[in-house]
N, C-alpha and C positions, 0 to 999 in steps of 0.2 A: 322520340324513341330511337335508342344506339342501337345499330343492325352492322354485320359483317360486309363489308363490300372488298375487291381483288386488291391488293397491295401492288399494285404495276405501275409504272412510271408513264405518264400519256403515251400510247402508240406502244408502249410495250405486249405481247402477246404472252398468253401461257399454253404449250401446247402437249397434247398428250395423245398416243397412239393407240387400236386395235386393229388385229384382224380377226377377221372371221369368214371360212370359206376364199382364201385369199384375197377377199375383200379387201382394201387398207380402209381407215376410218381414221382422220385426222382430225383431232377437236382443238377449237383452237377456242380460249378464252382471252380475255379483256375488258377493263376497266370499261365501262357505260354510263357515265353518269348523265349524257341524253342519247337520243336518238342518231346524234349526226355522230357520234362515237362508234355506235354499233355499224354503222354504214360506212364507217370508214375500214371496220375491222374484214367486214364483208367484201368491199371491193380489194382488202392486200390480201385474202385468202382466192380470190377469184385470179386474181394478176400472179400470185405466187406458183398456184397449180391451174394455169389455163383449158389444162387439156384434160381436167377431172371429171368425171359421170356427173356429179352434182356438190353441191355447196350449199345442204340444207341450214339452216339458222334457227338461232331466238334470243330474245333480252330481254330483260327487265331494265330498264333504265330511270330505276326510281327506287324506292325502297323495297322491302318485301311486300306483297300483296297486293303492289300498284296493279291500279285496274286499266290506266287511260296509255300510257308510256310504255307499253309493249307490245311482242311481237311476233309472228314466227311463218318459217316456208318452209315446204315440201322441195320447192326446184326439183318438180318433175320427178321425185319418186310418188309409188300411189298415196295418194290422200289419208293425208292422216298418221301417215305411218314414221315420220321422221320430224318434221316441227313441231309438231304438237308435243311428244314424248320428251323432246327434248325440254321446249317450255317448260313440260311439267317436272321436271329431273331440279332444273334450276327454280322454279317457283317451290319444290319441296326443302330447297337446302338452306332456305333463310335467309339466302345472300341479294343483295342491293345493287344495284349500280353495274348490274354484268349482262353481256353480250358472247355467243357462243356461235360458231359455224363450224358444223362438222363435214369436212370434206370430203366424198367417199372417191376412192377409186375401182370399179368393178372388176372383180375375180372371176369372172365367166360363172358363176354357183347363183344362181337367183334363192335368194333367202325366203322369200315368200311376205306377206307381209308381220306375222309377228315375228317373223324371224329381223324384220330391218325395225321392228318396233325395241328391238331387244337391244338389236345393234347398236342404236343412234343412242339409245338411252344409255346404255354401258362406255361408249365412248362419252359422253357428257360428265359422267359419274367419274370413271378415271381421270378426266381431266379435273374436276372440283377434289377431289380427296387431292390431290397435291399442290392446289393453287394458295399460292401465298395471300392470308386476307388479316387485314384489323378492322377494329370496330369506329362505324362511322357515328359519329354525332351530329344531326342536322343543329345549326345556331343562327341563331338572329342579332344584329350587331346592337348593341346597348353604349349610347357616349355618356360618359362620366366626366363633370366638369370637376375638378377640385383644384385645391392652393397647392402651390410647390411643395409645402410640407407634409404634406399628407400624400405624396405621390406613392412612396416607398412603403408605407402601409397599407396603399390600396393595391399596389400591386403584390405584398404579402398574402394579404385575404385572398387575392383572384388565384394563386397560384394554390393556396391551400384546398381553392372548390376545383381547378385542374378547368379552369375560366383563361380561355388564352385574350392577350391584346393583341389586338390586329392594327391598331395605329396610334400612333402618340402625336398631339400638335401643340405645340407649347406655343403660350401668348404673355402678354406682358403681366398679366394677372394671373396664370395659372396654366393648369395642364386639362387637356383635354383626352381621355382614354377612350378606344373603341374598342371595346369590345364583345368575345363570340360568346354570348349567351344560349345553353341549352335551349331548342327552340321549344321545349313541350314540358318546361319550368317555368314556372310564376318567378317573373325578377323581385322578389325579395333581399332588399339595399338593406333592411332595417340594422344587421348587424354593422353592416360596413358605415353607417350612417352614424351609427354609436360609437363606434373606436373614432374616427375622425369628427367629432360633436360636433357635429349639424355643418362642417365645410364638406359639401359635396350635394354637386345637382344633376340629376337626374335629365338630358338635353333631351327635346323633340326628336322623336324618330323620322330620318331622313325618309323624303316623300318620293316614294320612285315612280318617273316621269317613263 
């Protein structure tokens, strides 16, 4: 399944602002594609603004509707009223792979609690309507053994399915291709098996230790 995840370069942030009751509300987004990503985003937002009322969070660090890889805190506003919303702001928008802390700094105005339920969500939301994302495709590596002469064809075919190579190892008999196979596609070779007449094998999938 291809799902949207943030277009940011590792350790890059995206960040977007509210106020509310001169509240500030600083949302900061980034790339998560585990958990020690989203904790890394959380401690440059904790070290960035040291001296903020709170640094509530959440991520998904896995596809959309991951159940196991996510996460979320209050940090000490009431229960319920700041991680959770936010969770749910980013488990509504389809995106993959993202981690969010909204920083607040308090305006002397106590919002009440839906009023911070409104808050944290709103700053989540502004920060996802302008966060740069493509679509990710999970892959699984498939090695292709074939003869020299069939390299330039097989890499023809691969490029036509939009099948990236992830490694090339040439040996004295031939070429060896790795690569990223849609992970939730049946590897069906049959055409590519036909244009190169039966040179081309199909290697054991590497056994991870």
């Amino acid at each position: 399944m291809s799902y949207p995840i943030p277009d940011l370069p590792d350790g890059e942030t995206h960040v977007a602002e509210i106020e509310i009751e001169r509240s500030r509300f600083i949302a900061w987004v980034r790339h998560a594609p585990d958990v020690a990503a989203f904790e890394a985003l959380l401690a440059a937002a904790r070290q960035r603004y040291p001296d903020a009322s709170h640094h509530c969070s959440a991520f998904v660090a896995g596809p959309p509707g991951e159940q196991t890889a996510i996460g979320f805190s209050d940090d000490g506003e009431p229960g319920g009223t700041a991680g959770r919303p936010m969770f749910q702001v980013l488990d509504g928008s389809g995106i993959g792979q993202v981690g969010c802390v909204v920083t607040r700094y308090f305006g002397g105005t106590k919002l009440g609690t839906g009023g911070l339920v409104r808050a944290y969500s709103q700053a989540v939301q502004k920060a996802l309507e302008t966060l740069p994302c493509f679509t990710f495709t999970p892959r699984r590596t498939l090695r292709l053994a074939l003869d020299f002469a069939g390299e330039a064809e097989a890499r023809a075919w691969l490029a036509e399915r939009d099948v990236p190579i992830d490694s090339v190892d040439y040996g004295p008999d031939g070429v060896v291709l790795g690569v990223g196979w849609p992970s939730d596609a049946d590897a069906d070779l049959s055409a590519l098996e036909a244009r190169l007449k039966g040179r081309l094998r199909r290697l054991a999938d590497p056994v991870e230790g």
